[in-house]
N, C-alpha and C positions, 0 to 999 in steps of 0.2 A: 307844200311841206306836209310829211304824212307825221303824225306823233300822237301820244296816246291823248284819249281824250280826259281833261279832268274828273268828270263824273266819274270814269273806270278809275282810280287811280288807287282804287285796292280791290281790284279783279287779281286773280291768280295771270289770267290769259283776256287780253282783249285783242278781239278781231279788227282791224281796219275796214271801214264797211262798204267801201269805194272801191273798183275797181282801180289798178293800176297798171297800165300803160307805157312797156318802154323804159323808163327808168322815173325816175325819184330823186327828190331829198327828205333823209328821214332823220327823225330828229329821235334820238333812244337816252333814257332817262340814266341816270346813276345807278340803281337799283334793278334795269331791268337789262334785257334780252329781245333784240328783231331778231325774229324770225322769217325772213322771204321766201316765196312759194312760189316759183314760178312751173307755168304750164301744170300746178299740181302736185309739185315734188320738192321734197324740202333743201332748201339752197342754200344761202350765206345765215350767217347767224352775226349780227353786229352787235357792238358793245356798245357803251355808254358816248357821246356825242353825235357828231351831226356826221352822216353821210353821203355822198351821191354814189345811189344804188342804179347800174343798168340792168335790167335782164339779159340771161344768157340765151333765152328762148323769147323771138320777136315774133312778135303776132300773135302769142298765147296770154290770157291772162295771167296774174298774178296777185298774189294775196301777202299781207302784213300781218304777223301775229305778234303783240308784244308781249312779255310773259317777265311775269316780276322773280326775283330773283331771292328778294326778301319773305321769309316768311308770312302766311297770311293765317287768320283761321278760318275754321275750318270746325259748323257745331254738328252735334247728332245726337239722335234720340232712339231708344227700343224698346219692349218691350218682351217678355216672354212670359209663356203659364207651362207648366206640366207637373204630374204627378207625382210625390213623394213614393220611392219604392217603396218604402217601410210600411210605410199606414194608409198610405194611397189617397192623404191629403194635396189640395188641387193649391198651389203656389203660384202666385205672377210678381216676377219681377220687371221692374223698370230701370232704366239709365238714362242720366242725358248728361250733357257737357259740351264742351269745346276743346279743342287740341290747336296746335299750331303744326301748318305742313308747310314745306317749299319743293319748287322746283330742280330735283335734281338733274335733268337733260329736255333743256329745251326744246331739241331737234327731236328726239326718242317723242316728245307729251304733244307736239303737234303736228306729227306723223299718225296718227291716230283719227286724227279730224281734218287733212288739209283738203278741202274741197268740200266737204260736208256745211250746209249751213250752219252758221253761225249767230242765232238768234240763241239766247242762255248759254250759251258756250260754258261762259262761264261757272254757273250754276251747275252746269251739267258734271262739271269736274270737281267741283266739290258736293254735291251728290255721289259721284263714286268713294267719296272718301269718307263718307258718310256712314254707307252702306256698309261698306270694309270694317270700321270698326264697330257698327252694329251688329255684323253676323259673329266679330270677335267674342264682342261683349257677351252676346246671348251663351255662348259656347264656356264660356270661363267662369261666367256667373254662375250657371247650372250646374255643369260640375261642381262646384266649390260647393252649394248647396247640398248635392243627391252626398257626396263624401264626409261632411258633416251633420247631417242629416238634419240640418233647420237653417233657417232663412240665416239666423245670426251672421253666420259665417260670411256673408256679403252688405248684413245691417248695418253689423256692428261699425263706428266709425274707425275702430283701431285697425281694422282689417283695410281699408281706402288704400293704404299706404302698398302693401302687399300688391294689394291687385291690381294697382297701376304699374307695379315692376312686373306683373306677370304679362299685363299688357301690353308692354317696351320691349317683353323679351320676344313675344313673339308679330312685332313687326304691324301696327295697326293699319296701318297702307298697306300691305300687301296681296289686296285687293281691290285694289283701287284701280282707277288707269297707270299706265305706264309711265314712266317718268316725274313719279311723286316720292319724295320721303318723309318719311315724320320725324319733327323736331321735340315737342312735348305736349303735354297736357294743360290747359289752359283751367280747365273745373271738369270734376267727377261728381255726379248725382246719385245716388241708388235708392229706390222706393222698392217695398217688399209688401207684400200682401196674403195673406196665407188663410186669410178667415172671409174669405168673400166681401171685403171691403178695402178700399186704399189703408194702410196705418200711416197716422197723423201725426201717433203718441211721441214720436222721439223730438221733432223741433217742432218749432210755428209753423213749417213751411211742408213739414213731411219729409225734407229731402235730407238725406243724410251729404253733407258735403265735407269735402278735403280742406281742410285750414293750414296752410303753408308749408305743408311739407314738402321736402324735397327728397324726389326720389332718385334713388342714387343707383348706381350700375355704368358697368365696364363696357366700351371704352367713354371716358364723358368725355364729351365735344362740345358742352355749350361754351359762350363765353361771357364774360359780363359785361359784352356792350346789349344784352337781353333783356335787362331791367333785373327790377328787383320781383322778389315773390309778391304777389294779390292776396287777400282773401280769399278763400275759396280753388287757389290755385295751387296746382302738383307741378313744379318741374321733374321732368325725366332728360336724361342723354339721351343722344340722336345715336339710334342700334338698327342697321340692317345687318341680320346677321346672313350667311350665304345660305342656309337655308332658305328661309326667308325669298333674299335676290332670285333664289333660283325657281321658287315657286310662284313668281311674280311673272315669269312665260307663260303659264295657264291663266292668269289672270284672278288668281281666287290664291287666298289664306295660304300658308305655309303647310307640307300637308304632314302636321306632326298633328299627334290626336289633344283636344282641350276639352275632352266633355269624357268622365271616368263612369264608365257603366254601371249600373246601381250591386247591390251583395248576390254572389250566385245562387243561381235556381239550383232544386235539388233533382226536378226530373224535367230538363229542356228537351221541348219538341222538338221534329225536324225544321229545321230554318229557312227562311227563304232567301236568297242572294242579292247584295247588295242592288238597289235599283230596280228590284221589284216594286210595283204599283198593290198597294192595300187597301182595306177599307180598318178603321178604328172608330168607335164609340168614341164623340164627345162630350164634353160636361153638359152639352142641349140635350145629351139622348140619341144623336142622330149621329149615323154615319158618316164621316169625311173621310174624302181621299189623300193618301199619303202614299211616300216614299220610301224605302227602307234604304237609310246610309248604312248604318251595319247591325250586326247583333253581336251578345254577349251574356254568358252566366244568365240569360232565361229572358232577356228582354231584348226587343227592338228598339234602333232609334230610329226614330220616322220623324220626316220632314216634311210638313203641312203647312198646303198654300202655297204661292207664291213668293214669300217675304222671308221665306230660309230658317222660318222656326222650328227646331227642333224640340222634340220631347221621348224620353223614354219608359215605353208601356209593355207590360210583360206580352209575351210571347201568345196567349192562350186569347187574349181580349183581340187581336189582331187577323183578320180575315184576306188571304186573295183576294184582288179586283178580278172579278169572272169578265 
């Protein structure tokens, strides 16, 4: 009898970790989704009860993926720093929270890995989800900062409210793996810092958190077998908008702009094209290498590191990589 094993039994995706042989009986939960794999390629997809599965391809292996069907969460954490245009003070902000996501195509989200080891599998798929809405948040945050021109603008806890709707609108999975959607927001954290130390001053904890509000937008789909609201929890509607679906081919963000370029320069040099390799001055004093996503009114946005952070530094402090 193949079936999920209890310990997984709030995994997004668990693997069967047995070869299978031939055919089967499987046994699929209320709540989830078999996925059969044979010789590699994705096959039947069973519902809830007991089956006897054959394979169509004899002699080849075959693999079980079960994949819950039910929302799971899903936490993340970021942070970013860059420079105030105005007065060229140095800001880091941070996020963290949890969201709830489920599987919207079972077939679609294990086509992606059928054959690939299966050790973290799971892990690994929310990691992407992780990721996704960390490069969001970085993106949303900052702007909202450089266009108000103080951290407020994402401190303040009235603001929570807002920029979770701006977060629903534009699709926090849609960078994630394939066959993810996002349901809502479980807690939103935002820490800010502007004076070279964490600030503490606003609660006990530093964190500025969402206190039950619910965030509203078209179309809502939740329903109220959900629960009721938490502390520290935001409900949002489930929104992929076709932007969004259709940006989720490339694998990255929806590709509408969320980071608003700081006030225009009065005499901008000649620019360098997107994807250019730079060097920029950091707060160390030293040289890092970046990336130019784009420019505007007298500044670059450059992308440093690894980890997708972005920052915008005027045009004149930024140097070709020779």
């Amino acid at each position: 009898m193949i079936a999920r094993d209890a310990v997984a039994s709030d995994q997004l995706v668990y693997a069967w970790p047995f070869p299978i042989n031939g055919s089967a009986d499987v046994s699929c939960g209320e709540d989830e989704v078999v996925v059969m794999c044979p010789a590699w390629t994705v096959g039947d997809r069973l519902g809830p009860g007991r089956h006897a599965w054959r394979t169509p391809s004899p002699g080849q292996p075959s693999n079980a993926y079960f994949v819950l069907t039910a929302p799971v969460e899903a936490p993340f954490e970021m942070s970013i720093s860059f420079a105030m245009p105005n007065n060229g003070a140095q800001v880091r902000l941070r996020a963290a929270g949890s969201m709830l996501v489920r599987c919207a195509d079972a077939g679609l989200l294990v086509a992606q890995f059928v054959g690939l080891p299966f050790d973290r599998l799971n892990d690994g798929i929310l990691h992407s989800v992780s990721q996704s809405v960390s490069r969001l948040l970085g993106r949303v945050l900052a702007r909202r900062v450089v266009m108000a021109g103080t951290p407020l603008a994402v401190s303040d806890p009235s603001m929570l409210q807002s920029i979770a709707e701006e977060l629903v609108a534009y699709n926090p999975t849609g960078g994630a793996v394939f066959g993810i959607e996002f349901v809502r927001f479980n807690q939103l954290a935002i820490q800010v810092d502007d004076a070279g130390a964490w600030d503490t001053s606003q609660s006990s904890n530093g964190w500025m958190m969402a206190q039950a509000n619910q965030v509203k937008s078209q179309p809502v789909m939740m329903s109220s077998s959900q629960g009721l609201v938490a502390s520290g929890e935001i409900r949002s509607a489930e929104v992929i908008s076709p932007a969004t679906a259709g940006a989720a081919a490339s694998g990255e963000i929806a590709p509408r702009s969320t980071t608003i370029p700081p006030p225009p320069a009065m005499d901008e040099p000649p620019s360098l094209p997107a994807g250019s390799r730079v060097l920029v001055a950091g707060p160390d004093g030293r040289l890092h290498a970046a990336v130019v996503r784009q420019h505007m009114s007298g500044y670059y946005e450059l992308e440093i590191g690894a980890n997708g952070e972005t920052v915008w530094v005027p045009m004149a402090q930024v140097l070709p990589e020779s």
